[in-house]
Residue frames as qw, qx, qy, qz and C-alpha x, y, z in Angstrom:
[[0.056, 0.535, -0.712, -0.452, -217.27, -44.13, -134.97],
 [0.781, 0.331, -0.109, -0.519, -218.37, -46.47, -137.70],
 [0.207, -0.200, 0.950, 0.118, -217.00, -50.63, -138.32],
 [0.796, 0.210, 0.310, -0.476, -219.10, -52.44, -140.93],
 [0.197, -0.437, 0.860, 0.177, -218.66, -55.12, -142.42],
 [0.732, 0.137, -0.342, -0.573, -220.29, -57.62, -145.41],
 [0.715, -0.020, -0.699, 0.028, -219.59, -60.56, -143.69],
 [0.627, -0.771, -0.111, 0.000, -219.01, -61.47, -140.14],
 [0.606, 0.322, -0.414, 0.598, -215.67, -60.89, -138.45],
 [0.608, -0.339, -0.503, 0.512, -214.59, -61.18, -135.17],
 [0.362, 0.816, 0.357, 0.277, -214.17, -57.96, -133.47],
 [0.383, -0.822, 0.246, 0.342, -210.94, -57.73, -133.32],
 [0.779, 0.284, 0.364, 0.424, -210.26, -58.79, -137.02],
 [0.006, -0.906, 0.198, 0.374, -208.24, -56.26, -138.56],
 [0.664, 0.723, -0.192, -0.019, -206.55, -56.02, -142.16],
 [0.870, 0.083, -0.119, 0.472, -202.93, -57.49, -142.69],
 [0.176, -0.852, 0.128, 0.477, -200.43, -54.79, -141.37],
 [0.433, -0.098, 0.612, 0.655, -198.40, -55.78, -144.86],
 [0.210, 0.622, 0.587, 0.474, -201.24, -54.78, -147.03],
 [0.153, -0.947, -0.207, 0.194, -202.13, -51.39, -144.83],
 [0.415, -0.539, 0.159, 0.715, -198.16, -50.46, -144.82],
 [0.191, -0.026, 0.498, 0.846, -198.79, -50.11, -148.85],
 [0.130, 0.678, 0.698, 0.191, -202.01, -49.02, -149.14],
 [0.301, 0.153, -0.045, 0.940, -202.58, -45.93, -150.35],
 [0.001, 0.261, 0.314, -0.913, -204.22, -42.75, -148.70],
 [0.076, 0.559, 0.715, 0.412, -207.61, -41.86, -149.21],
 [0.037, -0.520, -0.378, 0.765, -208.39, -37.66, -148.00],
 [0.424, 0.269, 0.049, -0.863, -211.22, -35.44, -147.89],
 [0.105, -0.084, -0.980, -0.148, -213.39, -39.08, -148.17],
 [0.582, 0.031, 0.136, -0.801, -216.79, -39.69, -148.35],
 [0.303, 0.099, 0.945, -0.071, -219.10, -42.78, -147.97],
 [0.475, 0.256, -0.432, -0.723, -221.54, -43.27, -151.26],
 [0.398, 0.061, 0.871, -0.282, -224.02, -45.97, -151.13],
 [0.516, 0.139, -0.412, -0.738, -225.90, -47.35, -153.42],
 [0.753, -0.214, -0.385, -0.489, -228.34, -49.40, -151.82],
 [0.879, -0.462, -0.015, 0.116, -226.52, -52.08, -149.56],
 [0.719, 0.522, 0.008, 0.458, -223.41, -50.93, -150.89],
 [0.169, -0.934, 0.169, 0.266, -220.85, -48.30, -149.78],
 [0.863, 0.134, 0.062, 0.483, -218.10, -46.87, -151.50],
 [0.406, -0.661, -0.090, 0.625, -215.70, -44.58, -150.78],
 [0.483, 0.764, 0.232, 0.359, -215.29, -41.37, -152.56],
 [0.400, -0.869, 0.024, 0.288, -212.40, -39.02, -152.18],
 [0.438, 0.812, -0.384, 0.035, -208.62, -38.02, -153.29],
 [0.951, -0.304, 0.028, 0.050, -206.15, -40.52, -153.52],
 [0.191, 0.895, -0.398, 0.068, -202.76, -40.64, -152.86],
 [0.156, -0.491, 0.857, -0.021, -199.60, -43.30, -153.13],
 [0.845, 0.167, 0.313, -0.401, -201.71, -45.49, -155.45],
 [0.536, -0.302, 0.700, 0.362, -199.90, -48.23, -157.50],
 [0.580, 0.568, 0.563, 0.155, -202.56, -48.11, -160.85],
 [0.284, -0.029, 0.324, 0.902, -200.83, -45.68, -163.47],
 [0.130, -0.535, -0.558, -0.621, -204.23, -44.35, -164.20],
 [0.478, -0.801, -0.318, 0.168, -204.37, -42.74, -160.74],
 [0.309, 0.518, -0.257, 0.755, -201.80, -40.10, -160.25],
 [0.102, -0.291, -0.567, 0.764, -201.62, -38.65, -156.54],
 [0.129, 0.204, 0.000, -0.970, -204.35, -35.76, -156.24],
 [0.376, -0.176, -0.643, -0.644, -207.18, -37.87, -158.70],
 [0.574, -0.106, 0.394, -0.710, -210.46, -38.14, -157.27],
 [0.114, 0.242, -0.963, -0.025, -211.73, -41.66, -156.90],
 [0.863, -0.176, 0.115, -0.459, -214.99, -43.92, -156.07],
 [0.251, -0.193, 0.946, -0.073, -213.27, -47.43, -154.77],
 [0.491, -0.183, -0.749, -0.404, -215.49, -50.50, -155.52],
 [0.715, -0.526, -0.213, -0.408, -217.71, -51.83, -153.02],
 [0.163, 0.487, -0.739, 0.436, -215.90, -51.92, -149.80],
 [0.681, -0.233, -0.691, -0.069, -216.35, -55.28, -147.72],
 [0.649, -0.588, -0.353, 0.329, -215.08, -54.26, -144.61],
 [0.153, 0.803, -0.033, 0.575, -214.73, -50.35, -143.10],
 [0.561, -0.578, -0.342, 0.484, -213.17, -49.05, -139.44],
 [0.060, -0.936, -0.087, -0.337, -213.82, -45.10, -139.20],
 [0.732, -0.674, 0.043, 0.093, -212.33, -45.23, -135.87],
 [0.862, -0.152, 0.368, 0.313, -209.25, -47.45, -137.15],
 [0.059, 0.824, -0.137, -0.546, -208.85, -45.42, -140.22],
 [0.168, -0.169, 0.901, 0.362, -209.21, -48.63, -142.97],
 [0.735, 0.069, 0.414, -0.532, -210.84, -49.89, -145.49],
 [0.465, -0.039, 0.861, 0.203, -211.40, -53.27, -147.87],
 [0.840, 0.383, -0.095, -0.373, -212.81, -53.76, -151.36],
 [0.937, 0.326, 0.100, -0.075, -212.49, -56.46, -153.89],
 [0.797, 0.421, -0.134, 0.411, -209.48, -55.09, -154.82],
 [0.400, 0.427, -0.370, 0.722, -207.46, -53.70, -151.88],
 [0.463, -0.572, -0.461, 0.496, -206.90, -51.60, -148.93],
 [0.053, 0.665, 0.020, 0.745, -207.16, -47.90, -148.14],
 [0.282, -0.418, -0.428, 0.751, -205.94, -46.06, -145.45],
 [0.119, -0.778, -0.607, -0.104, -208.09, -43.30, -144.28],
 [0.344, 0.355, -0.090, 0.865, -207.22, -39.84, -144.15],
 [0.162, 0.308, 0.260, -0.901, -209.23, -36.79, -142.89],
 [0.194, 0.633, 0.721, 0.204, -213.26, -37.16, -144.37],
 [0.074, 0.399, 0.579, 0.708, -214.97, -35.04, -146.21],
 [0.083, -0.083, 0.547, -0.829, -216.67, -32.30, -144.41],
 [0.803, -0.016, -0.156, -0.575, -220.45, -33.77, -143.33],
 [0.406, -0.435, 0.797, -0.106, -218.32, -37.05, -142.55],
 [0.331, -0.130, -0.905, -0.233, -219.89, -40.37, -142.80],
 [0.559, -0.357, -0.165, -0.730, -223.08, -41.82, -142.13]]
């Protein structure tokens, strides 16, 4: 299973449990990179931006900090829980 992370952190840091309870669902996900980058691609669901609807496919922004395992991740501008990837997984 996969944990990376643009910075350091401990390694048992782990996202607020307030931000995770509302974060919304990211399934049938994939990791995009674009160079040092990664961002998640997939269908989201129980997002708060009106310009999402359940069901819309997404590309997050660059996510800072990921846990496969854990089933989170972090950008700039949130959390996402992790559903079920994309078949082919991650890298």
């Amino acid at each position: 299973m996969t944990r990376r992370s643009r910075y350091p952190l401990d390694d048992d840091w782990r996202p607020p449990a307030g931000m995770m309870s509302s974060a919304p669902i990211i399934e049938d996900y994939e990791i995009v990179t674009e160079g040092e980058d990664w961002h998640i691609r997939g269908i989201l669901f129980g997002g708060a931006d009106p310009r999402f609807k359940d069901g819309a496919q997404i590309t997050t922004g660059v996510i800072q900090a990921y846990d496969e395992a854990e089933g989170w991740a972090i950008s700039y501008n949130g959390g996402y829980r992790l559903g079920a990837p994309r078949q082919g997984g991650c890298p």
